[in-house]
Structures are given as C-alpha cells and as structure tokens.
ZAMAR-201762 format. One record per atom (N, C-alpha, C, O, CB): residue in one letter; atom name; x, y, z. Coordinates in pm, 1 decimal. Each point is the difference from the previous one (the first is absolute). Glycine has a CB too. Example, Ala and Ser with C-alpha at 12.3 -4.5 7.8 and 13.67 -1.06 7.14 Angstrom:
2
 residuo atomo     east    north       up
       a     N   1319.0   -569.0    780.0
       a    CA    -89.0    119.0      0.0
       a     C     90.0    120.0      0.0
       a     O    103.6     -1.9     66.5
       a    CB   -292.8   -115.4     58.1
       s     N    154.2    222.3   -196.6
       s    CA     82.0    119.0      6.0
       s     C    -77.0    109.0     73.0
       s     O     50.9    110.8     16.9
       s    CB     67.5   -173.6   -231.4
***
This chain:
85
 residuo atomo     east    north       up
       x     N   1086.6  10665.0  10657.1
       x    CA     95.3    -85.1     65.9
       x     C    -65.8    -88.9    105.0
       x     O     46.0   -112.1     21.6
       x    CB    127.5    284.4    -63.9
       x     N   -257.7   -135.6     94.7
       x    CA    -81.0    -90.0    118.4
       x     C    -74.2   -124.7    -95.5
       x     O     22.2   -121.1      3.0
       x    CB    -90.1    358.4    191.5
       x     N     13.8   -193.4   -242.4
       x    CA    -16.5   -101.0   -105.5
       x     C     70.6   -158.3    -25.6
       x     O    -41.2   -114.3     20.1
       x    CB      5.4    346.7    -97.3
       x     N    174.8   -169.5     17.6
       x    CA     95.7   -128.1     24.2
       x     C     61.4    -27.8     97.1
       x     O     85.8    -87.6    -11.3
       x    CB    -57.4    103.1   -154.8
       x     N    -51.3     52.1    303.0
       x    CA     63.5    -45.8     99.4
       x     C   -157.2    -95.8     45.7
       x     O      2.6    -99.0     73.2
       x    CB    232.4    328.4     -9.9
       x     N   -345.0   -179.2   -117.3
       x    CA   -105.9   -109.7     76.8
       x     C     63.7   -140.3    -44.0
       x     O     61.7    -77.8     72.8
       x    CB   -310.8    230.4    -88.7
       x     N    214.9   -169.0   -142.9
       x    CA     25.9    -59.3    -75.5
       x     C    141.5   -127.1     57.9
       x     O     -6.0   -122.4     11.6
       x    CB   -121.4    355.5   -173.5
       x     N    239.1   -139.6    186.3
       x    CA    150.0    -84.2     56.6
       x     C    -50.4    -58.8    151.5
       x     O     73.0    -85.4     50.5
       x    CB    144.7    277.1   -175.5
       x     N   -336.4   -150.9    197.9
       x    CA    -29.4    -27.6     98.3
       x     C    -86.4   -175.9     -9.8
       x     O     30.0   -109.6     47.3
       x    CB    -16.0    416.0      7.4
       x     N    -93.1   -272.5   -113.7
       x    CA    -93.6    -99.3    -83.4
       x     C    106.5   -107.0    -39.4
       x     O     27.7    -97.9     69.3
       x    CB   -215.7    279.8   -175.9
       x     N    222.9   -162.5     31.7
       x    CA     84.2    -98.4    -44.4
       x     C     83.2    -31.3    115.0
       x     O    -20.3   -115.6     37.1
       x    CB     14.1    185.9   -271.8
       x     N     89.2    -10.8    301.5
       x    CA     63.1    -65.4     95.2
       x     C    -95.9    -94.0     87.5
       x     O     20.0   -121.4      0.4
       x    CB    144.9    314.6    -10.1
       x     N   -229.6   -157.9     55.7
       x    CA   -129.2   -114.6     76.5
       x     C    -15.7   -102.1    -98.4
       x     O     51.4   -101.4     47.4
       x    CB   -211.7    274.7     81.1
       x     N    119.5   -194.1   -230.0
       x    CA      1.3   -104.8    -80.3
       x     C    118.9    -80.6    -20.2
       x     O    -19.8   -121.4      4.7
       x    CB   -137.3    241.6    -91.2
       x     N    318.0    -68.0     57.6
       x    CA     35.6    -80.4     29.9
       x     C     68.1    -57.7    157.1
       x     O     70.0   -101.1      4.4
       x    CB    -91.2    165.0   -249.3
       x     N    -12.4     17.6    366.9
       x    CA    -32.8    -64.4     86.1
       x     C    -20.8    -79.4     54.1
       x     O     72.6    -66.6     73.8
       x    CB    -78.7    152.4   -115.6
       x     N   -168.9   -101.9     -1.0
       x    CA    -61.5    -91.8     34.5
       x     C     72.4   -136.6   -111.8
       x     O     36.0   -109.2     44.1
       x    CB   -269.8    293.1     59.9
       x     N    238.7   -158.2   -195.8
       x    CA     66.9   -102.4   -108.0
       x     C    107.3   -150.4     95.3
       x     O     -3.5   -123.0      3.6
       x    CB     27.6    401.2   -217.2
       x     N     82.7   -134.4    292.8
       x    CA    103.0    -85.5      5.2
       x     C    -48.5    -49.1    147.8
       x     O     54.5    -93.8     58.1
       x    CB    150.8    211.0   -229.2
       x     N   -315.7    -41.5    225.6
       x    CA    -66.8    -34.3    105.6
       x     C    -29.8   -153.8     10.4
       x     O     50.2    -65.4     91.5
       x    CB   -135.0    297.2   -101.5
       x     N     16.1   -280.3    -69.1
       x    CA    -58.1   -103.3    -12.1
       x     C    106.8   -109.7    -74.4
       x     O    -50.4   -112.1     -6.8
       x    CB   -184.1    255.1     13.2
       x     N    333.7   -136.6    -47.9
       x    CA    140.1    -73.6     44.0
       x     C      6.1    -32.2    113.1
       x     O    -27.5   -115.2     33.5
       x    CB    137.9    213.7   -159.1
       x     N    -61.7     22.9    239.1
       x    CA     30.7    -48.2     29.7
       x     C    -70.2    -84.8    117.5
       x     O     76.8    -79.7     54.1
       x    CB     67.1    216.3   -183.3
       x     N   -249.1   -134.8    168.8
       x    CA   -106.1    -65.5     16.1
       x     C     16.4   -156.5    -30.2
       x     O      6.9    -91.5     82.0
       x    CB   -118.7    312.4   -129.2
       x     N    115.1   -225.3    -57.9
       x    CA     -0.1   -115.1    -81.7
       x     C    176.4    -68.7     44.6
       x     O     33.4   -118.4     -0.4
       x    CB   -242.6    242.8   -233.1
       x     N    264.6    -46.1    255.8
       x    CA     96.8    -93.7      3.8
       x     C    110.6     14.7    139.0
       x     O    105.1    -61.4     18.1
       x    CB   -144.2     61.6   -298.8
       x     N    -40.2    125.2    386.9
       x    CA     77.9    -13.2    145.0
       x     C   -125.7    -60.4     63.9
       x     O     29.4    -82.1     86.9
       x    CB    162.2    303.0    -65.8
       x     N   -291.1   -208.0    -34.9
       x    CA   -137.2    -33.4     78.2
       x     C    -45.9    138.7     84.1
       x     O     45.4    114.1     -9.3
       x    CB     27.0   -393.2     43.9
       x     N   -171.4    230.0     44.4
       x    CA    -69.9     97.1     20.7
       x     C     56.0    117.7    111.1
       x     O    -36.5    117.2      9.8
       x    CB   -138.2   -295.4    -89.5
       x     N    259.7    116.5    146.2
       x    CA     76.3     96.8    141.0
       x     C     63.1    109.4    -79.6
       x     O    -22.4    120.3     12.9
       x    CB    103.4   -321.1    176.7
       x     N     -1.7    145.4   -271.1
       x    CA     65.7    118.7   -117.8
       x     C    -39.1     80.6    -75.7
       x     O     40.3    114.0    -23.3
       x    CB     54.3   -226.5     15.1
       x     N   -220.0     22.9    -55.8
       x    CA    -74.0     84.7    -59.1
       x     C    -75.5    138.8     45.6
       x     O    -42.4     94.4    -66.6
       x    CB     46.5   -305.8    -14.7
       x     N     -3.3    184.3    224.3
       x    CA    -70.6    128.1     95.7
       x     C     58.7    106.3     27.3
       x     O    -44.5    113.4     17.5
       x    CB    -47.2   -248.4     82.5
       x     N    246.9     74.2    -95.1
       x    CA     96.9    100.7     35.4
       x     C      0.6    100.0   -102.2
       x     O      6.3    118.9     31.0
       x    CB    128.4   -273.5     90.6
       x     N   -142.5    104.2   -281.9
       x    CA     44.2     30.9   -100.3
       x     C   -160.8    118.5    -13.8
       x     O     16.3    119.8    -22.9
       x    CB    189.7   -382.2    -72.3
       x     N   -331.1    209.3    111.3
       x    CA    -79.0    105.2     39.7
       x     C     33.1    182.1     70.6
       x     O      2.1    117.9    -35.3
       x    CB    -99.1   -378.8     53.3
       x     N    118.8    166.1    108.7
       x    CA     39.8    111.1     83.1
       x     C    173.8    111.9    -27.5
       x     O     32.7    114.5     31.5
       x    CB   -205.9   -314.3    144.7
       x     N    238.0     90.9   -245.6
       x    CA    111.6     89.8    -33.5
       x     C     13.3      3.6   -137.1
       x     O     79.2    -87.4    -35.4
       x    CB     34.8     46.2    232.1
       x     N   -155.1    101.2   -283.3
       x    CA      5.4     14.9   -156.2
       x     C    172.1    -25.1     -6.4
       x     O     33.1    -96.5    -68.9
       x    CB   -271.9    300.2      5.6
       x     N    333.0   -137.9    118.6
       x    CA    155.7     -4.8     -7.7
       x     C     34.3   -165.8    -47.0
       x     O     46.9    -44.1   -105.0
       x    CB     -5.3    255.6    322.4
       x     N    -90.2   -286.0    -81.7
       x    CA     47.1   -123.3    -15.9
       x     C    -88.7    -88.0    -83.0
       x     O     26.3   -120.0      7.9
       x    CB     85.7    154.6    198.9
       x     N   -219.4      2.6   -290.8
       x    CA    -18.9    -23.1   -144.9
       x     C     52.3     29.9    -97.7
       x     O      0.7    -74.7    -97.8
       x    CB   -130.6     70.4    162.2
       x     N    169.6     85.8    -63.1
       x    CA     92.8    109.1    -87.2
       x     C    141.2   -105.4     13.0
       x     O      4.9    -87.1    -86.8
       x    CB   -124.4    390.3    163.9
       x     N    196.7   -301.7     -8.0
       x    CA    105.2    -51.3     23.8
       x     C      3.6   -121.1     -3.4
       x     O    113.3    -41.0    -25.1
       x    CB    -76.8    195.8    117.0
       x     N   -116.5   -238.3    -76.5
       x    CA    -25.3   -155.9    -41.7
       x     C     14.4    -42.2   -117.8
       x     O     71.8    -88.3    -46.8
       x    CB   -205.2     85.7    185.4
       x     N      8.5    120.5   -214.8
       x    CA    -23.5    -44.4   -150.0
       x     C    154.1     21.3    -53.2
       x     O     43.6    -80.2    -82.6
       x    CB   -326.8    164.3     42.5
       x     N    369.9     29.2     89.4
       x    CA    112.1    -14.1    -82.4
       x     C    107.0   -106.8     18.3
       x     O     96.2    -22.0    -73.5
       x    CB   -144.7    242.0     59.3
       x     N     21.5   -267.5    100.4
       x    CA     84.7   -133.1    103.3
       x     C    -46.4   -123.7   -103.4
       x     O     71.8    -83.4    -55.2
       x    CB   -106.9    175.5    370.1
       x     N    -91.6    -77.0   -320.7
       x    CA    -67.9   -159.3    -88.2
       x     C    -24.6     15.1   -155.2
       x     O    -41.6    -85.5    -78.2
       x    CB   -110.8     20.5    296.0
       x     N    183.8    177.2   -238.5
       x    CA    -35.2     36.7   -181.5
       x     C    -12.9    -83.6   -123.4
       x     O    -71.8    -40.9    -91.2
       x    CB    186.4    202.3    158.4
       x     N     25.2   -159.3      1.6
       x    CA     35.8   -143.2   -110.8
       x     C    -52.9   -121.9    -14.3
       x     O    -48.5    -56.6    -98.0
       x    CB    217.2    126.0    126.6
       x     N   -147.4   -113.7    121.8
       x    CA    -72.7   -145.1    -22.3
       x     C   -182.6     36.5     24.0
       x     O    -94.5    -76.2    -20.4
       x    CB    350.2    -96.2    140.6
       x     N   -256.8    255.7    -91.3
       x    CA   -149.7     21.5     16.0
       x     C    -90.5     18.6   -153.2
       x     O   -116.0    -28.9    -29.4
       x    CB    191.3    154.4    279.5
       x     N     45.9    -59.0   -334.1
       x    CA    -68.5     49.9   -144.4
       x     C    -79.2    113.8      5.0
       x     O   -105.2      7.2    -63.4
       x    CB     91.1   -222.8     -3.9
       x     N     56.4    305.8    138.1
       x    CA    -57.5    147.1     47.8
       x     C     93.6    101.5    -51.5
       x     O     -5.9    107.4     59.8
       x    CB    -98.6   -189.0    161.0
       x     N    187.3     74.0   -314.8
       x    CA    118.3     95.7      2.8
       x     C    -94.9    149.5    -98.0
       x     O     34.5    117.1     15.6
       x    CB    236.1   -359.0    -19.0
       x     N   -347.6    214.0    -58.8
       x    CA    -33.0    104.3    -59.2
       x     C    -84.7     83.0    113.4
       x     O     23.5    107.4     55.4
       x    CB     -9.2   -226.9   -299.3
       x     N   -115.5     32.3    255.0
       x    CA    -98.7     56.2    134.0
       x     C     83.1     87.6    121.4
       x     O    -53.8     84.7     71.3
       x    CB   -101.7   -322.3   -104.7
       x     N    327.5    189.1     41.2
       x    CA     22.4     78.7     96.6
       x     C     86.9    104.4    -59.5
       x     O     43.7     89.0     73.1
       x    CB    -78.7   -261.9     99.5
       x     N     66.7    169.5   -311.0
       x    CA     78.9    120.2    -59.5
       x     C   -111.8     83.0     20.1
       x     O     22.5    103.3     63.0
       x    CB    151.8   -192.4   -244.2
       x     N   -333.7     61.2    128.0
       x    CA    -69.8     93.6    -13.2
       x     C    -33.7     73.3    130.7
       x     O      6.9    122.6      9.0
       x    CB    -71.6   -238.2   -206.5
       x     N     22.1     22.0    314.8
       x    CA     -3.2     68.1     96.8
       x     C    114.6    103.4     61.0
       x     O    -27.5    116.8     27.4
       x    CB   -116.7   -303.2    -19.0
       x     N    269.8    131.4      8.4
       x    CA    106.6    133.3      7.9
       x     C     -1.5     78.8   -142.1
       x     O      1.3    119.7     28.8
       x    CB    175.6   -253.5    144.6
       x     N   -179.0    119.0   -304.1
       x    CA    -59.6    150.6    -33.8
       x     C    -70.9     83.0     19.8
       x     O     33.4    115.0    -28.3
       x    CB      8.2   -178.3    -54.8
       x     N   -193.5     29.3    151.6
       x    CA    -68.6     92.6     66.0
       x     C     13.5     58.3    117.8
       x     O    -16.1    120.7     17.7
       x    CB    -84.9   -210.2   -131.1
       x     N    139.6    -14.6    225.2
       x    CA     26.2     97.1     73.4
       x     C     97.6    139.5      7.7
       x     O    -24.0    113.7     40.6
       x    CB    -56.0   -314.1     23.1
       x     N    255.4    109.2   -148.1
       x    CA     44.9    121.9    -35.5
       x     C    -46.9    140.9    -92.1
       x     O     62.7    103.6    -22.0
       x    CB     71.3   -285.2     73.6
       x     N   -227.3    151.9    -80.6
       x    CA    -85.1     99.5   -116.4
       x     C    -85.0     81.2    117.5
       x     O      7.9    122.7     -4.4
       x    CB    -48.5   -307.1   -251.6
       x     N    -17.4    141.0    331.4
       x    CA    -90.2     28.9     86.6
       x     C     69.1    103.1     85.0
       x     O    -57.7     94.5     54.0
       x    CB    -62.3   -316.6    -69.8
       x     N    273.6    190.8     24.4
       x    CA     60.1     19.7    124.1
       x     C     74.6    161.8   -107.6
       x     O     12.4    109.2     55.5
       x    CB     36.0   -439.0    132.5
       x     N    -22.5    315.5   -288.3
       x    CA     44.8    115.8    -75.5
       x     C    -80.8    106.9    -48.3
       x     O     42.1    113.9    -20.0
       x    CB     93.3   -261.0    -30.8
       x     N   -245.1    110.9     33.6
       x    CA   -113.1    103.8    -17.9
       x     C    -32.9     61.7    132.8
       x     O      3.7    122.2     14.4
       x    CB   -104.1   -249.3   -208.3
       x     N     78.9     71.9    259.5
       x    CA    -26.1     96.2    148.8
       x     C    104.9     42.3     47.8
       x     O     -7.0     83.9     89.8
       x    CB   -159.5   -192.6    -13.6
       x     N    293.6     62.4   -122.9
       x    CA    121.0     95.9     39.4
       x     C     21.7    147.6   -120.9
       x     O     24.2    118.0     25.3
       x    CB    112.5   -381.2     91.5
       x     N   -156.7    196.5   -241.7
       x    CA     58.8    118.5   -108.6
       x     C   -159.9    103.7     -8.4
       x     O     17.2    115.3    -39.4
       x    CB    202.7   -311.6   -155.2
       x     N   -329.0    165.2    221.4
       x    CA    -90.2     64.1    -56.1
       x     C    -60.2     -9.4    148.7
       x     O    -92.6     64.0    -49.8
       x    CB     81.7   -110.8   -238.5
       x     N    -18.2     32.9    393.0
       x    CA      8.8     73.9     96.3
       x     C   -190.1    -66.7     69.6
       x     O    -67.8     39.9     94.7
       x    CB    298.3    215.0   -225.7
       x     N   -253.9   -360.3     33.0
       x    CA   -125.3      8.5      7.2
       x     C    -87.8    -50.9    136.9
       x     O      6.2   -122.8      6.5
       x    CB     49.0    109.8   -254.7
       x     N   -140.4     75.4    366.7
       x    CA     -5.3    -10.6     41.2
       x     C   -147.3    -34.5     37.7
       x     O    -85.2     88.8     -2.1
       x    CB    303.2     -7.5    -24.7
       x     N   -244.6   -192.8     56.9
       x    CA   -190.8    -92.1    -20.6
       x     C    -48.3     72.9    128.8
       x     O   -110.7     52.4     12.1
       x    CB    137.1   -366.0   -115.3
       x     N     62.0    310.2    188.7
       x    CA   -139.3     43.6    143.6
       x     C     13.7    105.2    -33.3
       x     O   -107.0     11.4     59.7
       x    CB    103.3   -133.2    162.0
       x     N     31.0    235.9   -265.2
       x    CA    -17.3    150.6    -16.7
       x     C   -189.1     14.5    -54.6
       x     O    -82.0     84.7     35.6
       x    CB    410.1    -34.4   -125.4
       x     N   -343.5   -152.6      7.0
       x    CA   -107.0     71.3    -46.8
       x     C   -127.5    -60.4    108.6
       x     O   -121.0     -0.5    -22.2
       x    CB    228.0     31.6   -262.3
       x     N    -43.3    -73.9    391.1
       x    CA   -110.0    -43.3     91.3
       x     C    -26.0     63.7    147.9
       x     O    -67.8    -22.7    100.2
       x    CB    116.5   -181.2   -228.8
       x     N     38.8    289.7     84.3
       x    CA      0.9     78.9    171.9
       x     C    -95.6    141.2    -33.9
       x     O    -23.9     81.2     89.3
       x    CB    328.5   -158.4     15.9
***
C-alpha cells in the first residue's frame, strides 16, 4: 500500500506543478508565489479556471489522488514516519 500512496503522492506534485505553471502564466508572478506557498489556493484556482484554462482532466486527476491518498491512510492505516523513528 505505501507503494501507491508514494505513487498518488508523485502524481499529485506533477499535477501541481502542471496547474502551477498556469497559473503563472496567466495571474503573473505575485500569484504565482502564493500558489507556491499555499498548494490550497492552487488547488482551488485550477478548479475556478478549468474550463477556460483546459485543465479539467489534470484537475479530475489531481482530486482523485489526493482523495485516494486521503482513503488509504484512513482505511489501511498506513503510516510513512513509523518506519523512521
């Protein structure tokens, strides 16, 4: 299971950075920083601009992973810093 939670992790950063560089491209750079520092209000943008942005898959995929991400460490319990202490 850690496995595909790396995996849903990975991918979430990718598309991330994806819608990252939207919005970059199209609030400029003050926003773009914010959107750095607060993944949320990347997150919440891309779903705000989807449409006209042409991101709608990139952001289905990204909320499937996180919700995937977010159900595996709830149903299967899996826990990453355990094996580091």
């Amino acid at each position: 299971m850690e496995a595909i939670l790396y995996l849903a992790g990975l991918g979430s950063l990718i598309c991330f950075i994806l819608v990252l560089i939207k919005l970059f491209k199209k609030q400029g750079v003050g926003l773009g920083i914010l959107g750095i520092i607060c993944a949320l209000y990347t997150f919440i943008w891309g779903w705000i601009h989807a449409k006209k942005q042409g991101i709608q898959n990139i952001m289905l995929i990204w909320t499937i992973l996180i919700v995937l991400g977010i159900v595996i460490n709830y149903v299967f319990g899996v826990n990453l810093w355990e094996q580091y202490r």
